[in-house]
N, C-alpha and C positions, 0 to 999 in steps of 0.2 A: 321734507327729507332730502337728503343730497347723497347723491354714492358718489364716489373717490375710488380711481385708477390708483394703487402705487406703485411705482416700479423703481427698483434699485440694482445699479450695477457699478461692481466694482473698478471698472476699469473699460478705460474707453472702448477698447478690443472687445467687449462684452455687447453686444448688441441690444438694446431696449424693445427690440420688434419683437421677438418670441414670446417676449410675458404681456405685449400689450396684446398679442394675439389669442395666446391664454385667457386673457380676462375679456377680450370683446366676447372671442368665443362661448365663454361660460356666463357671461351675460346674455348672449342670443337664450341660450337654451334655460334661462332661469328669468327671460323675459323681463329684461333689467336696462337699466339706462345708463351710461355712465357723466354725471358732470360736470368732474370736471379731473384730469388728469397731471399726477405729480410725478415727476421725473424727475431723477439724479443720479450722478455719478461717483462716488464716494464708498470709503469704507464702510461694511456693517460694520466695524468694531471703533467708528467714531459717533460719539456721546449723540444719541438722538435729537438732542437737543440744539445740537449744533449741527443740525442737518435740516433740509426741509422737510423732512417726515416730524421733527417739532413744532413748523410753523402748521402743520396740516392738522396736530394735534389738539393745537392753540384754536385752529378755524373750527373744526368740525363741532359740533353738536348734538345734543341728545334726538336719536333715532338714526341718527346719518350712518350711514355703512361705507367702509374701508374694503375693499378688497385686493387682494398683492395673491403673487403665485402660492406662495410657500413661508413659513414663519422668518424662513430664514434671511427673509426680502427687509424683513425687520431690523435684525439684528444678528450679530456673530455670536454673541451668550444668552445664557439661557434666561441669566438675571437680566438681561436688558431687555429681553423679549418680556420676559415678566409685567416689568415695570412698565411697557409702553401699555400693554391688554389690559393691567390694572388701571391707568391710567384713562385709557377707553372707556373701561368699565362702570368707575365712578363718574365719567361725564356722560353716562346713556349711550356710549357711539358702539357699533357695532362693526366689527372686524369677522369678516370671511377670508379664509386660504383655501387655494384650487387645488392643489396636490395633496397639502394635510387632511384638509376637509375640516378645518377648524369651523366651528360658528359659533363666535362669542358674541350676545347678547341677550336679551330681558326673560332670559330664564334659569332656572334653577341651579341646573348645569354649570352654566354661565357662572352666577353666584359664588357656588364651591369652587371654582377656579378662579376666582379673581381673586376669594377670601384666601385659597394658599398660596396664589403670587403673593400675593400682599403679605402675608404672612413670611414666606420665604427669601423675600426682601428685605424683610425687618430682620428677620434673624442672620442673613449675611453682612446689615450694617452694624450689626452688635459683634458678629464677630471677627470682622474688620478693626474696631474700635477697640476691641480688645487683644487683638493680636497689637494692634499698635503699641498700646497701657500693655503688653508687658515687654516689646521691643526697648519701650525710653524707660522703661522700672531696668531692664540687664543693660542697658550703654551704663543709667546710672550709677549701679554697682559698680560697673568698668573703671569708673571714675570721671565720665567724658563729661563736660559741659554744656549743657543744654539753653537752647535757646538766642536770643539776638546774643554778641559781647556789649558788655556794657557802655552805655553811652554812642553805640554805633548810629541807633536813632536820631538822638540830638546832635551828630555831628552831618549827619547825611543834611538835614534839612535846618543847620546851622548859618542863618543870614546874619550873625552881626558884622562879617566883614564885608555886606553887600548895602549896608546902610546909607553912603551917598547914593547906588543906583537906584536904590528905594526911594531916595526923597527926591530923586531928579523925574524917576517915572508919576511919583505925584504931585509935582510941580505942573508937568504934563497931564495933567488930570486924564490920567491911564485907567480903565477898570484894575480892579483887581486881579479881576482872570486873566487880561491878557499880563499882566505884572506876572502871577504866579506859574502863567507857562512860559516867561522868559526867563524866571531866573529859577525854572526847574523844581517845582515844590508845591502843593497842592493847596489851594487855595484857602483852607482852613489855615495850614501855618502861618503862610500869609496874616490872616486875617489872626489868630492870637499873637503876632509878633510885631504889628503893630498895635495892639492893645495893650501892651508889653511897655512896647516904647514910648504912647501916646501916655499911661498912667504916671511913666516914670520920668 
């Protein structure tokens, strides 16, 4: 089993000592070790996942305990707080808060609360999705048109007038990759548009 420090602050001016002192402190008195300690400085209101509270997420373990001051060390919303506990929850890992008094894990408790995050997060991605389906159903009454303009695809990633530098880069027995990152266009195209020209 491993315990985990987290500390989050927003802004450099924020100092990291106070909540490391928090959690040594309530680790003294809960007779606790801490292993190993993650530190950042970054919004709560950017995607966890692109934070290292994701890589921490990805490490931990079933049994392993997290502990942060307050939920909010988390995250700025309530769905994103959600979705990390949930996420916790289904890999066994346990999350303690000092101020909340949170204790999520392998009990009942636990359970009922991970089952309405989880719950609560499905139903704000359904009705996300449908406020969406009914924003492009009213632009389309409007009249608006929807989607790429036509043929903007095949013009964006349009190599037939790149056709001698193509045949000069494999003259040069170039990979394809470095081909397709010089002349801007991913290497799939690349690769059907010499299939293209190779049949024809």
């Amino acid at each position: 089993m491993m315990i985990y420090g987290y500390i989050r602050v927003s802004t450099d001016r924020q100092t990291v000592e106070n909540q490391r002192f928090e959690i040594n402190n309530f680790c003294r008195k809960e007779g606790l070790v801490i292993d190993g300690w993650i530190e950042e400085t970054i919004s709560g209101t950017k995607s966890y996942d692109k934070r290292a509270l994701g890589d921490l997420l990805v490490m931990a373990g079933k049994d392993d305990l997290i502990i942060c001051t307050e939920l909010s060390r988390l995250g700025r919303n309530l769905f994103m707080v959600m979705e990390i506990l949930n996420t916790c929850m289904n890999k066994g890992c346990r999350v303690w808060t000092i101020k909340d008094g949170y204790r999520l894990g392998d009990d009942i408790q636990s359970k009922v609360l991970a089952f309405a995050f989880g719950l609560s997060a499905e139903i704000e991605r359904k009705l996300i999705s449908q406020r969406t389906q009914e924003a492009l159903a009213r632009k389309r009454a409007e009249g608006v048109v929807l989607g790429r303009p036509e043929g903007a695809r095949n013009s964006r990633y349009k190599l037939d007038g790149k056709k001698d530098t193509i045949m000069r880069m494999l003259s040069e027995h170039r990979s394809q990759t470095d081909m397709a990152r010089q002349l801007g266009v991913s290497k799939n195209t690349l690769k059907r548009w010499l299939e293209k020209e190779l049949i024809n």
